[in-house]
Structure formats: C-alpha cells, structure tokens
N, C-alpha and C positions, 0 to 999 in steps of 0.2 A: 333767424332761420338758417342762416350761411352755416354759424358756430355748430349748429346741430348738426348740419349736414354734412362738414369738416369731419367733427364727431365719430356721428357713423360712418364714415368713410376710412377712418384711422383704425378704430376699432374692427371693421372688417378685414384692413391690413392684419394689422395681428393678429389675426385669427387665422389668416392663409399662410403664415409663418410657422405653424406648428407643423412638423413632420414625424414621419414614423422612429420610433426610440424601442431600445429594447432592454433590458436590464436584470441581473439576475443576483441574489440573494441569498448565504445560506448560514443557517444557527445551528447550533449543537446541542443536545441533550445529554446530560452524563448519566452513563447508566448505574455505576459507579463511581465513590467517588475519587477513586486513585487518578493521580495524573493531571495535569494543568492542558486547558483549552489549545494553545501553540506551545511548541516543541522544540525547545530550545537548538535543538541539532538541523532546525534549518536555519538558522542566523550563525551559529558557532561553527571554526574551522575544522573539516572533516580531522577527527582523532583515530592513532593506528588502534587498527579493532579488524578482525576476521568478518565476511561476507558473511551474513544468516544465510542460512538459504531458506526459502520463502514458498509456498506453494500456495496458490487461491483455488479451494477444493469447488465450493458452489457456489454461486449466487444466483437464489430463485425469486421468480415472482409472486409474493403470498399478495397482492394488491388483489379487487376485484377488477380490476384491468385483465388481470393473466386471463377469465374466462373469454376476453372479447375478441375479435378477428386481427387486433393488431399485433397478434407474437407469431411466430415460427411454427413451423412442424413439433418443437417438444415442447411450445406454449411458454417460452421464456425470454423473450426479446428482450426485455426490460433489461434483464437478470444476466445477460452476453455483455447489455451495453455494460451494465455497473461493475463486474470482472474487468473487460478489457480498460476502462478508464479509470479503474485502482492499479492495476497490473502494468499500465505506461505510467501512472504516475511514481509508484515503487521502483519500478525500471531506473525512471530519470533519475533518480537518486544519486544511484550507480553506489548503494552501502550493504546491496543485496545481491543472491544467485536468485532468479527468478525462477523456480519450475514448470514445468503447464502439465494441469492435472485435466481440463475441463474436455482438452480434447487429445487427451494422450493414447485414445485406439487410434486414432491416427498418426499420431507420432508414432507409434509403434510396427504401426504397418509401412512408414517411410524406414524405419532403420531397419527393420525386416528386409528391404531389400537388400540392403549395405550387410545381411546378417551382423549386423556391428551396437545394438541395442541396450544401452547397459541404463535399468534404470536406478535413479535418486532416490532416495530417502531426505524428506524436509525436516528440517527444525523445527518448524512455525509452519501451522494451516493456520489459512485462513477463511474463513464461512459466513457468509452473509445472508442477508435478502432484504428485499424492498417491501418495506410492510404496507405502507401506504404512497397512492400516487392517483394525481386527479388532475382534470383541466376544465377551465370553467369558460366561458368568452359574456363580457357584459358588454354595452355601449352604454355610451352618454351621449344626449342629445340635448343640440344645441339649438338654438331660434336658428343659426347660419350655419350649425357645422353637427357634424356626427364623428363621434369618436369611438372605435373600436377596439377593447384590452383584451388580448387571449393570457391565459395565464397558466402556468404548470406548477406543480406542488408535487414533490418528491420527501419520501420518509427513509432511510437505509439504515439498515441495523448490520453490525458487523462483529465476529467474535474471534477473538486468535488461542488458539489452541497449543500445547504446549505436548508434541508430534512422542517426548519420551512417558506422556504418563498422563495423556488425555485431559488434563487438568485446562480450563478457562484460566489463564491468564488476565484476559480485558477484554470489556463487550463494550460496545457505547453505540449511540442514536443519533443521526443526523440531522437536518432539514433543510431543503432548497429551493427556493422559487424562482421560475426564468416567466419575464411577461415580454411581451409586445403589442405597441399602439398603433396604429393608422390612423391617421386625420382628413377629414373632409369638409371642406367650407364651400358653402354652394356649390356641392356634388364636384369638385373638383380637388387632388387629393390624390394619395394613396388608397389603394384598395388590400386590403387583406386579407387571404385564402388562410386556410387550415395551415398551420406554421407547425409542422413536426419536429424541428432544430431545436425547440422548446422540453422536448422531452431528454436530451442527452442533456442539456443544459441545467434542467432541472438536479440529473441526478448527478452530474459534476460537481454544481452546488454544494449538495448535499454532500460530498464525497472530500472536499476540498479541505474540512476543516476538521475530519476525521483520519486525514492520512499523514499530518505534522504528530498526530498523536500517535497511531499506529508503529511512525518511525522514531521515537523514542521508547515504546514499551519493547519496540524489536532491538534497539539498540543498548538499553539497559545493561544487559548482560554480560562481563568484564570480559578482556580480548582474553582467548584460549585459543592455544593449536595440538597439535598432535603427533606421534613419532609413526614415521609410515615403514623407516630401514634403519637399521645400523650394518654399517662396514666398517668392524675391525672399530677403531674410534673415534670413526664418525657416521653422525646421527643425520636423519633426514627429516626435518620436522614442515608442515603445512602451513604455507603462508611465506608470504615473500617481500620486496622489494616494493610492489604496489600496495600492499597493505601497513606500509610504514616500517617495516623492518628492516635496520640497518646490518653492516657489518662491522662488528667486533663488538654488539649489543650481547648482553649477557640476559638469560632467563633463569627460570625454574624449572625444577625437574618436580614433577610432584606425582605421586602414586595414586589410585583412584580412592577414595574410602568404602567402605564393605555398604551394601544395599541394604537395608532392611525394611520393613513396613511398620510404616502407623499409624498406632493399633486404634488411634483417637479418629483418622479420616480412612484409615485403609488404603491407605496411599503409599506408593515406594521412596524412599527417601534415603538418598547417600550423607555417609558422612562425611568429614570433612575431609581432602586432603593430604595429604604428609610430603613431605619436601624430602629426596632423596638424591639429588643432585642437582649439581648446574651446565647450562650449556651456551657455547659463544657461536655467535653466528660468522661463517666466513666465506661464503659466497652462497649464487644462488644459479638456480637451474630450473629452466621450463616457462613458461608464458601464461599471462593471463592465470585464471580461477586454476590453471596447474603447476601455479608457480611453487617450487619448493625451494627452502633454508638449505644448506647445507654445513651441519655445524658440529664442532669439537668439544666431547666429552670434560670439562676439567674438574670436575667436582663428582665423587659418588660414583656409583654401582647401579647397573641396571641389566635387570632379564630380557638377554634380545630374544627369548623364543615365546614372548607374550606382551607387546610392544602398546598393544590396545588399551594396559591395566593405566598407561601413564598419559599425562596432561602436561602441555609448556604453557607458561602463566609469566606475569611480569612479575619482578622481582620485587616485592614492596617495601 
C-alpha cells in the first residue's frame, strides 16, 4: 500500500512540472520548380553587386479571416503584418534599397511639405497575400490535469515581378504554425486567455523560409552600374566604395543592345551588349545609396549627350 501511494504521489509530482511552452513551425511549398529551399547568400560572404531596389506593392488578406472583426478600417490586418515582417526582414539584409509603396500617400504628403518629393521607380515588386489562416484551441484532459493547445496555421503566397516587363520571375508558397500550451494539475497551473502573438508568429513562420529564397532570385542578377556625367575624361559611374568597388579596378564599357519583341511570348527582349570601352576607377564621391565612382576613360569612345544607351559590367 506504501509503494502505491509513493507511486501516485511521484506521478502527481510530474505532472505539476509541466508548464506552459510555445513553439512555432514553418514548411515550404514550391510553386515552381526553380531555386533550392535555403539560399546560399545567407551563409556565403556578401559579393560586390549593386543594391536592387525592392518595393513590397500589396499584401492582402484573401483568408476567410479578412471578413471577421479582427482587421482594420481597409479589412487587411493580416496582410500590414505579412509586408512589414518581409520588409524588416529584406531590410536586415542590408543587399537592398527598400521602397514603401503601401503607404506612399503619405509619404507624399510628408515631402510635400519639404516641397522636396522625388519619387523611385523599383526593380523588383513584390505582391503577395495570405491565402489561408486559421486558429483552432483543443484540450486534453487528464484524471489530475487539463491541458490547453491554441494553435495558428498561416498560408503566404508571394510573387516578384520583374518592374521592366511585368513578367513573374518566382511565385512560391509558404506554411507556418505557432502553438501554445498551459497546464493544470489539480486546478493549479497556468491559465490561458486568447494568445493573439500567435497570429504574427504564425505568419513569420511562414515567411521565414520564403525570404533566403526571395534574396537569391533578387540577387541572381550580375553586378551592373551606370554613367550618370562625363567631364572632359572623366566618367561618373553609380556605385561606390560600399558596394565593393575598389580604386584603380578597371570595368566595361558596354552599349545597350537594340529592344525588340518576341514574336513567340510578345515580350520585349534586348539583345545582347557590345563592349565599347573601358574604365578605371579613381576615386569616389558622396555617401551611402549616393555614392558615386569617379573614373578615367582609357579605352574607346563614347556619346556624352546620350549616357543612358551604356552599362559598366565586370570585366570577364
């Protein structure tokens, strides 16, 4: 009788040792199948390559959530959080110009004051929404304890657009689940209220393993800068000193290729290139995303009264 009652005495120890845990979750679906799951360019050391610039256009809520009372005045709570917490995450980066498109009447109306308003044109949109999202709460009950799991399930779909010719680039699908438990043994215990932290956590999830890939599809693209002046014979070219550009580095000079359409997608399509000089870099001028080259013609011939037609490229 003792041993038994040791027994259930041990056993009801352990059971008042459980406490509340929370934990969160997220898988990927590929919508296509370009591109590997992790993205090489967050474990490898940042390579010299020019800033995308980046714009996040929408992120809505198509869930049957968006009809219920927990969104905003334009019915998109969801769809703010899932922008702002791709938009910090792209940020951190620091391999991008970030834009803000979602609330740029008000951007607008701040540099309206300054009359000083000059806006961007992006590279890369970005456009999403949360297709699915749900929250469920079960218990389990115990002879001595009650346990309570709320749980959130997040779906994000997201697509990047390619800003000179509309074309999809990469769409892909996410999945994220955040839960939390409270435990009670003989009514003594954590208690757990409606856990709304479950909902951003969800779509973090969700977001987390969509955005090593998004900064490789953005990063793809070989470093290119561009001629902004010439004086006399020297060239003023975009990009600087932060972006890995040394001095006395030598480039290409390459002319744009003529646009045509094709006639198979109806699509615009340049051709290739042509190399028409080179240029060495020799100092630099300006700060930050206005940093410019300042560099000596030594190779070839170029039109300074149409500066736009040419492209600096690494020398391969």
């Amino acid at each position: 009788m003792k041993r038994i009652a040791l027994y259930g005495l041990g056993l009801v120890c352990c059971l008042s040792l459980q406490a509340c845990t929370s934990s969160t979750r997220g898988t990927v679906n590929q919508v296509n199948n370009s591109g590997p799951q992790v993205s090489p360019t967050l474990v490898q050391p940042q390579e010299m390559g020019l800033k995308r610039v980046v714009a996040i256009s929408r992120f809505t809520d198509e869930s049957k959530r968006a009809n219920s009372f927990l969104v905003d005045n334009q019915g998109n709570k969801l769809g703010k959080q899932a922008a702002d917490i791709l938009a910090a995450r792209l940020t951190d980066t620091n391999k991008f110009i970030m834009l803000e498109r979602d609330a740029i009447e008000q951007v607008k109306q701040e540099g309206a004051l300054e009359d000083d308003f000059n806006q961007v044109g992006a590279d890369y949109l970005i456009v999403g929404s949360i297709s699915e999202f749900g929250r469920s709460t079960t218990s389990e009950v115990g002879v001595f304890s009650r346990n309570k799991i709320q749980i959130a399930n997040a779906t994000v779909n997201v697509r990047l657009i390619n800003t000179k010719n509309g074309q999809i680039i990469y769409s892909e699908e996410g999945s994220g689940e955040a839960r939390s438990e409270a435990n009670r043994v003989f009514g003594v215990g954590e208690t757990a209220a409606y856990d709304t932290s479950l909902d951003d956590k969800a779509i973090s999830a969700a977001l987390s393993k969509l955005v090593s890939n998004i900064i490789e599809k953005l990063s793809d693209s070989p470093w290119q800068a561009y001629l902004v002046a010439k004086e006399g014979n020297q060239l003023m070219m975009t990009g600087g000193q932060s972006q890995g550009v040394k001095i006395g580095e030598t480039f290409s000079i390459l002319v744009r290729g003529k646009q045509m359409k094709n006639p198979q997608t109806g699509m615009m399509i340049e051709l290739p290139a042509r190399e028409v000089g080179k240029l060495t870099v020799q100092a630099f001028t300006g700060k930050g995303e206005n940093e410019l080259s300042l560099c000596e013609l030594v190779s070839g011939n170029i039109d300074s009264s149409d500066l736009t037609q040419y492209v600096i490229r690494e020398i391969e």
